[in-house]
C-alpha positions in Angstrom: 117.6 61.6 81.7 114.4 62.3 83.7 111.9 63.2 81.6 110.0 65.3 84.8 112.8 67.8 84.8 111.1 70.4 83.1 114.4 73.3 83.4 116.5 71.6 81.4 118.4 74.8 80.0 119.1 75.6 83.4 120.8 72.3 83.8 122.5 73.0 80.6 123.3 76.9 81.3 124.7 75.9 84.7 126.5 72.7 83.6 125.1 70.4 86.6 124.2 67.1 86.5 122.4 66.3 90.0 120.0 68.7 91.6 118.6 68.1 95.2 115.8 70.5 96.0 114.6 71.1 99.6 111.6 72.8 100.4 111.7 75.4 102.1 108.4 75.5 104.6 107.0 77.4 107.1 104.7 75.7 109.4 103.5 74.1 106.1 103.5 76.9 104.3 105.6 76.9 101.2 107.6 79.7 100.7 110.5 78.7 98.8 113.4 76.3 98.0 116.7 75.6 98.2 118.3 73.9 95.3 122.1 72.1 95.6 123.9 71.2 92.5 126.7 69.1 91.3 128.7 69.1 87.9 128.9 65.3 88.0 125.9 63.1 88.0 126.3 61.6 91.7 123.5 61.1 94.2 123.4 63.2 97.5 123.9 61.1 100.5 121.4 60.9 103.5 124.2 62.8 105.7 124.2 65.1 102.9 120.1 65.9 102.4 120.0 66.1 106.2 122.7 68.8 106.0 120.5 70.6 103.1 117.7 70.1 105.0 119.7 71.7 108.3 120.4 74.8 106.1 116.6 74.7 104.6 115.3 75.8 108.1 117.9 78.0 108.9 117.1 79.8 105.4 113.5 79.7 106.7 114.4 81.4 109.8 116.2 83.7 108.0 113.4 84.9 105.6 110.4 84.8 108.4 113.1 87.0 110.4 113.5 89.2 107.5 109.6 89.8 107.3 108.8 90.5 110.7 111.6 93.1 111.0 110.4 94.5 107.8 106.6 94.1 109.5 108.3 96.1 112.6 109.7 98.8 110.4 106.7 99.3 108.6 105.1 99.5 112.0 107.2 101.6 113.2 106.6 104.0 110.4 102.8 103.7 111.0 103.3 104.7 114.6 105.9 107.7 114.1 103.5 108.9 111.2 101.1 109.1 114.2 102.7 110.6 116.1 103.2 113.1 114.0 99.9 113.7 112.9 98.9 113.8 116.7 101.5 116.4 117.8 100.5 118.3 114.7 96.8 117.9 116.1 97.8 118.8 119.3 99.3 122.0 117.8 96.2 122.8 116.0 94.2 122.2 119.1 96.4 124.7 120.9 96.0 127.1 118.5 92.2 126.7 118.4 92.8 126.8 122.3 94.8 129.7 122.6 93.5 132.4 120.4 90.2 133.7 119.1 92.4 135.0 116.2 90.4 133.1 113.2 93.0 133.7 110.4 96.3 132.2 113.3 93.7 129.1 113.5 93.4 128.8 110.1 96.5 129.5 108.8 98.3 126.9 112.0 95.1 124.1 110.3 96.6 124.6 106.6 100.1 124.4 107.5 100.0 121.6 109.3 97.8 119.9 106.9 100.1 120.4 103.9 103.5 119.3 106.3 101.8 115.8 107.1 100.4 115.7 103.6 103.5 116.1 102.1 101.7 118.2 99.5 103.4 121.9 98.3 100.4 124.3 99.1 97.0 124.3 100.6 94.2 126.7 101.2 91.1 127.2 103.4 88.6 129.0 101.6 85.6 130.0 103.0 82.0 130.4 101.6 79.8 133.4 101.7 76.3 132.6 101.3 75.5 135.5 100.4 77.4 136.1 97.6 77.3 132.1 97.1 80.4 132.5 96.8 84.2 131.1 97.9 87.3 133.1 99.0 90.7 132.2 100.2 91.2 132.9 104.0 94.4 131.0 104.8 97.0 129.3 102.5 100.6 127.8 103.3 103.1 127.3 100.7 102.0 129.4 98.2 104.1 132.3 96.3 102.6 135.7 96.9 101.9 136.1 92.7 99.5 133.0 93.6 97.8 134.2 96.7 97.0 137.5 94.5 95.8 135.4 91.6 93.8 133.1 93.7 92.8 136.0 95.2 91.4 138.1 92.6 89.6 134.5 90.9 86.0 134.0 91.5 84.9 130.4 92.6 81.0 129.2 93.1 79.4 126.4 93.9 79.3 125.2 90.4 83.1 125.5 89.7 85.6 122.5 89.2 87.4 121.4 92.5 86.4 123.9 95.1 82.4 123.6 94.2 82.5 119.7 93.5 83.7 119.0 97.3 80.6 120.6 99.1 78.4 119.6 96.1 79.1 115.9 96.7 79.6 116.3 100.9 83.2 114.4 100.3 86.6 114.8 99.5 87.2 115.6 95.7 90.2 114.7 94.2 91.4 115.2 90.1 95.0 113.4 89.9 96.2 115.1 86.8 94.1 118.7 86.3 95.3 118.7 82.8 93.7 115.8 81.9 90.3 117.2 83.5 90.7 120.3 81.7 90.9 118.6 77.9 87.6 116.1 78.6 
């Protein structure tokens, strides 16, 4: 019979009658409710609401606990990413370190590069500019019928992906190459 109750098929689809909503608040910040129904249409009780309201804060601690161990795992993940990434740097370092070997640098950069990545392949080409010209000096992940094919490829300055990078002094990405290839 209140004409405020705007989710009347809810009422009808659950079959209740009464409905006593508690907020659910966080240091005055909403962030959600907790709704008690009945069948019949009988008020709730101040023992009762109190009750509702005991539970309301408990659901409260409950979903703030929730998001601060999600916060911590998230975190958590951050860090050990870091981690990684540092004792992959510190491998790379090393490497630079420990050897005047230019392709074991190299080919230690890429590989680590594409394991924190989490991409398939990568390669370090290097520029004659002389030639003006690109060629591959150290790739990891990549099938020996594509290290000849890159290879044997010619790539300048002016050339899609390789040539934009240095052209524009930043990172160049194309998501979805077969797109780029039809426009």
């Amino acid at each position: 019979a209140d004409p405020d109750y705007r989710v009347a098929l809810i009422a009808e689809a659950g079959g209740f009658r009464t409905v006593l909503a508690a907020p659910l608040l966080r240091e005055g910040d909403l962030v959600g409710v907790f709704v008690m129904t009945r069948v019949e249409p009988q008020p709730f009780n101040p023992k009762e609401i109190a009750l509702v309201e005991t539970f309301a804060d408990q659901a409260v601690i409950a979903i703030e606990n929730a998001r601060l161990f999600e916060a911590v795992q998230s975190r958590t993940r951050e860090l050990a990413a870091s981690v990684g990434e540092l004792e992959a740097l510190g491998e790379v370092s090393k490497a630079v370190n420990s050897t005047l070997d230019l392709d074991t640098v190299l080919k230690t950069i890429v590989a680590k590069a594409v394991q924190l990545s989490e991409t398939d392949a990568g390669t370090i080409y290097v520029f004659s500019s002389t030639r003006q010209q690109f060629r591959p000096r150290a790739n990891f992940g990549m099938s020996d019928e594509l290290i000849a094919a890159v290879s044997h490829q010619t790539i300048g300055l002016a050339d899609m992906g390789i040539g934009d990078a240095p052209g524009r002094c930043m990172p160049v990405q194309f998501p979805d190459l077969s797109e780029e290839a039809s426009s």
